[in-house]
VEXLUM-476661 format. One line per 2 residues: number of its first residue (from 0); their letters; for each residue x, y, z of N, C-alpha, C. Coordinates in steps of 0.05 Angstrom, whole numbers, plus 5000, padded with zeros to 4 digits. Each point is the difference from the previous one (the first is absolute). Layout:
BEGIN
NUM) A) X:Y:Z:X:Y:Z:X:Y:Z  ...
REM end
This chain:
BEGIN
0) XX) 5017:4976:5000:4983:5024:5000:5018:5025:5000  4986:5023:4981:5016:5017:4998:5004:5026:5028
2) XX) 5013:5024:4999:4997:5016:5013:4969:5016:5008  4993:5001:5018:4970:5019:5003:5003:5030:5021
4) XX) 4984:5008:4983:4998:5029:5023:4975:4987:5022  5012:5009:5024:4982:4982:5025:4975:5018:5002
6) XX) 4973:4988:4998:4978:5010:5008:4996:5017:5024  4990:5025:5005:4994:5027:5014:4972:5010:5002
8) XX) 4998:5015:5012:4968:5009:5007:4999:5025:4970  5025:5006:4990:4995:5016:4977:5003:4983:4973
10) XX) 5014:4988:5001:5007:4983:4965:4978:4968:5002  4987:4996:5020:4979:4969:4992:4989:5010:4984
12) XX) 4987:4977:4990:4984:5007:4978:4970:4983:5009  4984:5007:5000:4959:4992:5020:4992:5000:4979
14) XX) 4994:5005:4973:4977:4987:4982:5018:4983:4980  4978:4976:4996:5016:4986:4983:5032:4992:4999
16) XX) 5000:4990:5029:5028:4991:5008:5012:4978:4991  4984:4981:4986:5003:4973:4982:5025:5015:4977
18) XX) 4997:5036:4996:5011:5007:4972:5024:5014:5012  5011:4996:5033:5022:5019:5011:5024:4986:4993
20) XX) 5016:5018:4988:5023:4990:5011:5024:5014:5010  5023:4997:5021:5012:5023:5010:5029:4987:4985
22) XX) 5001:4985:4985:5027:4994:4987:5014:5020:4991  5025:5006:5003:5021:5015:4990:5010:4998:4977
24) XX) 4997:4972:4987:5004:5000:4977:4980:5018:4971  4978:4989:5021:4982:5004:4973:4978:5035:5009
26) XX) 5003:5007:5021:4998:5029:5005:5019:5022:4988  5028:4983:5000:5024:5020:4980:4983:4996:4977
28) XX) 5006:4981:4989:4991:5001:4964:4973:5009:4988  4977:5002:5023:4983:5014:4984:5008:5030:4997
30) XX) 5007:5001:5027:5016:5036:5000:5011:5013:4974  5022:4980:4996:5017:5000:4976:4991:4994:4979
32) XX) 4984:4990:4994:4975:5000:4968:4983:5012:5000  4997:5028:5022:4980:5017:4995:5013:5031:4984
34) XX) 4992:5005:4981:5013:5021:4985:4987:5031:5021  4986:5001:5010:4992:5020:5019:4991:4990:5032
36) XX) 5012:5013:5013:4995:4994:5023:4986:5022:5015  4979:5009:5016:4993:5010:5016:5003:5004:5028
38) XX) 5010:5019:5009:5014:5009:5025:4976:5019:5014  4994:4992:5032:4988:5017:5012:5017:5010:5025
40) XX) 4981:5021:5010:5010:5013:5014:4980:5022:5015  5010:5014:5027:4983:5021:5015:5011:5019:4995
42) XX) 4996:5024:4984:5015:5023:4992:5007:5016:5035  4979:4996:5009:4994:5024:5022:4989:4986:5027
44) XX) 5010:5000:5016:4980:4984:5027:4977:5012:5006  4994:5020:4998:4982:5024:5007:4982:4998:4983
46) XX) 5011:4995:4971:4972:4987:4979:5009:4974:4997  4992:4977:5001:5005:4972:5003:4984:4987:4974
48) XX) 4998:5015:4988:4985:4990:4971:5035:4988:4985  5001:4976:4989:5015:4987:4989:5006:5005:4971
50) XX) 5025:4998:4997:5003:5011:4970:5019:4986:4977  4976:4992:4978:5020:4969:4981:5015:5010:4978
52) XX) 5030:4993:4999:5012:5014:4971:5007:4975:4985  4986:4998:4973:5019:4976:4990:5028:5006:4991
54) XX) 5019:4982:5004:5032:5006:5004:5010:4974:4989  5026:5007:4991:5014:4981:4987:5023:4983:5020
56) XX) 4995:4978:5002:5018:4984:5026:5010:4972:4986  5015:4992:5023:5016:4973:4999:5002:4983:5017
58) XX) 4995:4985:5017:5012:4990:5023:5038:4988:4994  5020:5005:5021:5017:4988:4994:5020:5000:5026
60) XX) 5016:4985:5000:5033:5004:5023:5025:5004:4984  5002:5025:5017:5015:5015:4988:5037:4992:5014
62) XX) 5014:4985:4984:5021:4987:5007:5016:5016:5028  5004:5027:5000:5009:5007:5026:4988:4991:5025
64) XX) 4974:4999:4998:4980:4992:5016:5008:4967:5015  5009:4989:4972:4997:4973:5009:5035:4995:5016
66) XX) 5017:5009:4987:5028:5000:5010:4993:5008:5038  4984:5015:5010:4998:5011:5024:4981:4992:5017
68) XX) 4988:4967:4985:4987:4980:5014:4967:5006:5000  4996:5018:4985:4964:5009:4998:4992:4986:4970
70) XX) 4992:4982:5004:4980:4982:4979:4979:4998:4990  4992:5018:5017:4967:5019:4990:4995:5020:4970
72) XX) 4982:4986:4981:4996:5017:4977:4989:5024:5009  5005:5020:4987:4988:5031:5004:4978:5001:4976
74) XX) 4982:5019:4995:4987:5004:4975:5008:5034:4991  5021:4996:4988:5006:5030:4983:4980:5017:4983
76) XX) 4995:5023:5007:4993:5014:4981:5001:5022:4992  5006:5010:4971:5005:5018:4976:4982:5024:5006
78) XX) 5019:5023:5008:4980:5029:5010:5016:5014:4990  4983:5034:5008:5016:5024:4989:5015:5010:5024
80) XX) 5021:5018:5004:5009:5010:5020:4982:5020:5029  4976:5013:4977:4987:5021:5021:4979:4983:4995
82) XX) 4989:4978:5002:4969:4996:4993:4991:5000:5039  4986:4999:4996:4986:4997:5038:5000:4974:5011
84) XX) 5002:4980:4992:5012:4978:5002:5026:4997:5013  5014:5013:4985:5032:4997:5007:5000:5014:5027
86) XX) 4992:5021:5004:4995:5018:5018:4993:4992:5024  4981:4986:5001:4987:4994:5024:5009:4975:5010
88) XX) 5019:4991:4986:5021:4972:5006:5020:5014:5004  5015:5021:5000:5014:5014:5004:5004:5021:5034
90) XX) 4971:5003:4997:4988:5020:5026:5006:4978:5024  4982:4964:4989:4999:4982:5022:5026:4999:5011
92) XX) 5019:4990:4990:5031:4995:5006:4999:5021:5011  5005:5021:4998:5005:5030:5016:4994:4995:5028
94) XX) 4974:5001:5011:4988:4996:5017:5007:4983:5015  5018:4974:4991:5016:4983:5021:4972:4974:4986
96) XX) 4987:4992:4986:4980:4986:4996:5015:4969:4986  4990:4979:4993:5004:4976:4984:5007:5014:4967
98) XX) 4982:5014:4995:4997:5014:4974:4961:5009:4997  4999:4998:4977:4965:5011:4994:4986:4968:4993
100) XX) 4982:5000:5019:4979:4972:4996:4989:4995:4972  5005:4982:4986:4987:5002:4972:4992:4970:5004
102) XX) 4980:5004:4977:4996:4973:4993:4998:4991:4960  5009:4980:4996:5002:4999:4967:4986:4977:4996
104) XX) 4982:5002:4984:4985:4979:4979:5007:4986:4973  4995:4982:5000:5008:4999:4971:4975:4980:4993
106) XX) 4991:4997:4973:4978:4979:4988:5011:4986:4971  4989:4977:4992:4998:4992:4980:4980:4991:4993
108) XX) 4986:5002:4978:4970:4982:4989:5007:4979:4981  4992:4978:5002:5011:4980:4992:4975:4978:4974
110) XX) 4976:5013:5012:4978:4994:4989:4969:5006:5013  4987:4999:4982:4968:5014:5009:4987:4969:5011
112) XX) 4990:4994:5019:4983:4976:5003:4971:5002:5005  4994:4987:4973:4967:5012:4989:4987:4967:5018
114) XX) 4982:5001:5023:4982:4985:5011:4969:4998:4994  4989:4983:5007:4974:4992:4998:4980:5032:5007
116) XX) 5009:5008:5021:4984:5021:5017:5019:5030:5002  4983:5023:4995:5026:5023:5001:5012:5001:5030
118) XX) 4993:4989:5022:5018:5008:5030:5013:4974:5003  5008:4982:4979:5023:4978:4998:5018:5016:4981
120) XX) 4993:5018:4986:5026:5004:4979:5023:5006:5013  5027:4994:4988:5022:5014:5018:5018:5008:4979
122) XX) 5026:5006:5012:5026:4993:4983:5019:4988:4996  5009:4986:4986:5041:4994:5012:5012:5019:5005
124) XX) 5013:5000:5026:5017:5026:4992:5023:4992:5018  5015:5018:5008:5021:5000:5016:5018:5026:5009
126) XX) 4994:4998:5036:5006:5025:5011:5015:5000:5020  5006:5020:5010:5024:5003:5020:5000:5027:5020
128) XX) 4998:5008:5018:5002:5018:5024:5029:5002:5017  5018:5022:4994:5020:5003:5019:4985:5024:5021
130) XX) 5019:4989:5023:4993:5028:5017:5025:5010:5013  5014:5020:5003:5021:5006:5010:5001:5030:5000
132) XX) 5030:5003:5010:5007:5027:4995:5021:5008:4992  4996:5027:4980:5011:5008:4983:5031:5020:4998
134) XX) 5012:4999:4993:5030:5015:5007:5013:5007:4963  5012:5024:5001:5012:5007:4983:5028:4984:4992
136) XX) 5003:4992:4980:5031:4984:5000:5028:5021:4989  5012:5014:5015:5021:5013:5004:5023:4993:4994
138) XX) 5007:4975:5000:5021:4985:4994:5009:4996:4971  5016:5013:4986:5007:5012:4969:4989:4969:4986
140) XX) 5021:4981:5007:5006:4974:4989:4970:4988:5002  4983:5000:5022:4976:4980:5004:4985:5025:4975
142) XX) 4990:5023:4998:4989:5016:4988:5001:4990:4966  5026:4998:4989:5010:4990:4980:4993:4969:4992
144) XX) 5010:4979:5027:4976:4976:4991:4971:4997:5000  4994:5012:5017:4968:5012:4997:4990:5008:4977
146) XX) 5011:5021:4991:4999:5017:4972:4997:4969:4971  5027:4987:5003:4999:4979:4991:4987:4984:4996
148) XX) 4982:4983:5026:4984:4979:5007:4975:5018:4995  4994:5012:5002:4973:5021:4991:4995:5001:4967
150) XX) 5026:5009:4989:4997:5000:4966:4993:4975:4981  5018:4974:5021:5009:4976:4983:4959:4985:5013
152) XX) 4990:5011:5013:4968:4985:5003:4984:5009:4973  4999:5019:5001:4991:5016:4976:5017:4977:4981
154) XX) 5017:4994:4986:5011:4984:4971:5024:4985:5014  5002:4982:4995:5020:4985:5015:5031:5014:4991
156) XX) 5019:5008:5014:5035:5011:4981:4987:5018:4987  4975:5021:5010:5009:5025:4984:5012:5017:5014
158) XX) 5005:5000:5018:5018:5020:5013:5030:5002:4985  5014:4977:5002:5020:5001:4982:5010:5013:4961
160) XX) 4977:4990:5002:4997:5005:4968:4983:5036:4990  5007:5015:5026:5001:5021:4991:5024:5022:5016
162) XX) 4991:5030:4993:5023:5009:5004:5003:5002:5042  5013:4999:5002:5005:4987:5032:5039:5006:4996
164) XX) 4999:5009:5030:4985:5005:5024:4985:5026:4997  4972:5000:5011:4984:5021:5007:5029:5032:5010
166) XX) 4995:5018:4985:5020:5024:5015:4989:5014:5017  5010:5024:5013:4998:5011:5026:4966:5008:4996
168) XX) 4992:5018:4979:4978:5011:5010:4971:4974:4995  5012:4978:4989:4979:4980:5004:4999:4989:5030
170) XX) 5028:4992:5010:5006:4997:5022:4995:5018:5024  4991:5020:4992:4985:5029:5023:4974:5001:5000
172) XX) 4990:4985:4967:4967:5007:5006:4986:4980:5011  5021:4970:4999:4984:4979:5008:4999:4986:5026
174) XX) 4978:4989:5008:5009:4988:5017:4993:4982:5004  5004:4981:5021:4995:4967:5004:4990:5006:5029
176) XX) 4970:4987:5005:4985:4996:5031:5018:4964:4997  4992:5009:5015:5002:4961:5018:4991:4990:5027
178) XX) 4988:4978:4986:4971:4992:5028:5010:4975:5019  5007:5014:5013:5001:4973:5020:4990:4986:5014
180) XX) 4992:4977:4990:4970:4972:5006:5005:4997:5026  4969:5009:5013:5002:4991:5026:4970:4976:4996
182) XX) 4993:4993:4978:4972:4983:4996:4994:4998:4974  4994:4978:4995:4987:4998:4974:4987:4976:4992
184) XX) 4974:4998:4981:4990:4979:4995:4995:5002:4973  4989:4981:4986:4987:4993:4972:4981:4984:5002
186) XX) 4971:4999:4983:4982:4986:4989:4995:5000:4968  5007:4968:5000:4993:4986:4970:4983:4982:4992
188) XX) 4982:5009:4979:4981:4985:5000:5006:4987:4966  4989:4975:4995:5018:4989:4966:4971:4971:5004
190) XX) 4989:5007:4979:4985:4969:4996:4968:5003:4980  4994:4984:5001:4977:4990:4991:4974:5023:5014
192) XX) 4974:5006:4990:4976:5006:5004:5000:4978:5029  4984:5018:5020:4980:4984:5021:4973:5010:5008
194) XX) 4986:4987:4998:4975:5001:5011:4988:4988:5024  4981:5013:5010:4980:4996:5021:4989:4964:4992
196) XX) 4994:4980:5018:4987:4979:4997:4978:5002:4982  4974:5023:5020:4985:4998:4989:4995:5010:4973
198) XX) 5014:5013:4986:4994:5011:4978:5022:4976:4979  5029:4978:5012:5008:4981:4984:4973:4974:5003
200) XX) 4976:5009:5008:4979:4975:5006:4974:5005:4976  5000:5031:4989:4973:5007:4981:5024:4997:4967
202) XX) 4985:4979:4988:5004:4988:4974:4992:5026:4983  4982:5021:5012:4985:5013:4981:5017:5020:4991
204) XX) 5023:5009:5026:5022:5022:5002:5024:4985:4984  5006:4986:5004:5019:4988:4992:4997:4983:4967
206) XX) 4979:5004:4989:5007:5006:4974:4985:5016:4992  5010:5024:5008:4986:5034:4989:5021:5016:5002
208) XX) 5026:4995:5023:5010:5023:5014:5024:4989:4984  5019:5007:4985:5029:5003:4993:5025:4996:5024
210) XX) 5014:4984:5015:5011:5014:5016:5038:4991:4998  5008:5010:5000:5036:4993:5005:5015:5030:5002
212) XX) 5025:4997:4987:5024:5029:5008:5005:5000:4975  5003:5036:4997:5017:5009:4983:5025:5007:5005
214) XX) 5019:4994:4987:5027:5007:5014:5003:5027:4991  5015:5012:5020:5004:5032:4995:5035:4997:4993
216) XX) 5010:5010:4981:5022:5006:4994:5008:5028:5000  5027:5010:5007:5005:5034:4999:5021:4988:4978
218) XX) 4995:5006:4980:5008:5005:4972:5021:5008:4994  5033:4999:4995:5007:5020:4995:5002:5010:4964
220) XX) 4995:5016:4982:5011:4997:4979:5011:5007:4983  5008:5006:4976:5024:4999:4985:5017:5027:4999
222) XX) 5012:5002:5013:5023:5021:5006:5001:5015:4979  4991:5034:5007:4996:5018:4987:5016:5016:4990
224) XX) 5031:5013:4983:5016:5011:4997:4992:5034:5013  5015:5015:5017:4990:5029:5004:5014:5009:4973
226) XX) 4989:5034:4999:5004:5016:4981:5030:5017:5001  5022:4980:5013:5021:5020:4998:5022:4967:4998
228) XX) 4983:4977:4996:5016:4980:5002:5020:4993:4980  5023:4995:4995:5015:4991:4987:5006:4966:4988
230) XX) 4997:4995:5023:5004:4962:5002:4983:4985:4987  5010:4989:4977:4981:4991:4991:4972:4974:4997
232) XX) 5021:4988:5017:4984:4966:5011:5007:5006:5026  4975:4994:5002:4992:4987:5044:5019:4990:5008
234) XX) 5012:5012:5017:5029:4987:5016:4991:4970:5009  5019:4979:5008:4985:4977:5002:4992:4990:5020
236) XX) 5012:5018:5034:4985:5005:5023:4964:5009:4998  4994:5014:4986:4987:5017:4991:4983:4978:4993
238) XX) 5009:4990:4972:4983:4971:4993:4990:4983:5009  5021:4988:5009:5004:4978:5024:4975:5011:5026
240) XX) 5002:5011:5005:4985:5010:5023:4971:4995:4996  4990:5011:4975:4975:5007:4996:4985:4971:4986
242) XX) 5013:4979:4996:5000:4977:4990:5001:4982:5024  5021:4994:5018:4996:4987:5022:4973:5015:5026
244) XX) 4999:5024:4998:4983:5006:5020:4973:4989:4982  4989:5007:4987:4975:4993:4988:4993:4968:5004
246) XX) 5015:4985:4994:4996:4973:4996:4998:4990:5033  5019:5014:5014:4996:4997:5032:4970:5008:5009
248) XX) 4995:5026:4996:4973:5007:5008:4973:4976:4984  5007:5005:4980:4983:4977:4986:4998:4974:5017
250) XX) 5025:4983:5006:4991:4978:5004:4990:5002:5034  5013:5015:5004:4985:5002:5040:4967:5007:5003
252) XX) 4998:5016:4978:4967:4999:4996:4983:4977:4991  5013:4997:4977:4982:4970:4997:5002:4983:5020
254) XX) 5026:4994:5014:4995:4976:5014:4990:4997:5030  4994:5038:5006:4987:4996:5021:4968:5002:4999
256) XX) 4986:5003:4964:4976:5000:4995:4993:4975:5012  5022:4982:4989:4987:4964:5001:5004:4983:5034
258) XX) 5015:5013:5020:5004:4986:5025:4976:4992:5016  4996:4990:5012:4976:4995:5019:4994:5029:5020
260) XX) 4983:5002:5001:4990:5015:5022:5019:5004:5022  4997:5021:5018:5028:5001:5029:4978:4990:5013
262) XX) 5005:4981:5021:4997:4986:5014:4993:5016:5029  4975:5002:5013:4993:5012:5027:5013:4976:5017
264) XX) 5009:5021:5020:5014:4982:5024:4972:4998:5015  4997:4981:5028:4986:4989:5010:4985:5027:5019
266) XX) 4973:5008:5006:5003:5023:5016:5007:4994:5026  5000:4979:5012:5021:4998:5024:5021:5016:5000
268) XX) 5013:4992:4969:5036:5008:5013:4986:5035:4992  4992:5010:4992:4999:5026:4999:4993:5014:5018
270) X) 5018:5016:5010:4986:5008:5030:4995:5031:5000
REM end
């Protein structure tokens, strides 16, 4: 069994706990196959209304990190220097604090699941909840692999394959948050249509009503030259990328159209 983030009065998960899971493995990777991530946050204590930015992130360990015995992934993310974000992760540290409380989402839709009845319909999907707090990364070198591990999610080796290293005034405007997991969970759901008994018991519904999944695919497609481009064929990162990701997304959809149903645990054990 793999690594887990340990269950808390903030990261359990109470509905549909048959679909929890707190694995480390597979809470990183939805993270990391979500092309937008959503970050919240309390701008103001005084107004406590919560506030969602979608933001561009990574989860990763960042090798200094690991040389100094901390084994814990962080979830990086891609900001401007003055946004209010930065700021108020900035203010927290000041203050003597952990950093600014955030929390990040991430989703995937995997397929529509069309049922007998509309309050059975669901989805496949697959999701993930960090909760932690948030700190500016100051450290030249971690900023720079950050910078790195941020670009290469977006296209695998494109960081390399352009002009790099970022210079001073890219390096002044940007900056890198970084969240440090104090909790986190995921729920995945992958299978077949289910229905209520009584409605798998009327013959009359069941050949009238249509029911199974559509798989949802996020598409990518054919790489578009800009209007100042020179190069004339799709680099083969570039290629490569958009060819292995598709056929990936593809086949995880289909084959979680066709799995069995997720399985309810007993309501005993659910407490």
């Amino acid at each position: 069994m793999g690594e887990i983030y340990p269950q808390t009065g903030t990261n359990k998960v109470n509905r549909y706990k048959h679909q929890a899971t707190y694995d480390v493995e597979t809470i990183h990777t939805i993270v990391n196959s979500t092309p937008v991530l959503h970050v919240s946050f309390v701008p103001d204590p005084s107004i406590p209304a919560p506030i969602v930015l979608p933001m561009i992130g990574q989860m990763g360990l960042f090798p200094g990190d690991e040389d100094n015995g901390d084994s814990a992934w962080k979830c990086y993310l891609h900001g401007y220097v003055s946004s209010r974000l930065m700021n108020l992760a900035n203010d927290a540290v000041q203050r003597g604090e952990e950093g600014l409380p955030m929390c990040v989402a991430a989703t995937k839709v995997d397929g529509f699941v069309l049922t007998l009845t509309p309050n059975s319909h669901n989805y496949n999907y697959r999701s993930a909840v960090l909760q932690g707090f948030a700190t500016i990364v100051e450290d030249i070198d971690e900023r720079i692999w950050a910078m790195k591990l941020i670009t290469n999610s977006v296209v695998p080796d494109r960081y390399d394959n352009t002009r790099v290293p970022p210079d001073n005034a890219e390096m002044q405007s940007t900056r890198i948050l970084k969240l440090n997991i104090t909790g986190a969970s995921g729920k995945v759901r992958e299978g077949v249509p289910e229905d209520e008994r009584k409605d798998m018991k009327r013959e009359d519904i069941l050949d009238t009503v249509w029911t199974g999944v559509i798989p949802v695919i996020e598409k990518l497609g054919d790489p578009v030259p800009g209007p100042y481009n020179r190069v004339k064929t799709v680099p083969p990162h570039v290629a490569k990328f958009v060819k292995e990701e598709n056929a990936k997304r593809e086949k995880y959809a289909a084959e979680a159209a066709r799995k069995p149903a997720p399985l309810k645990r007993p309501k005993k054990v659910e407490e």
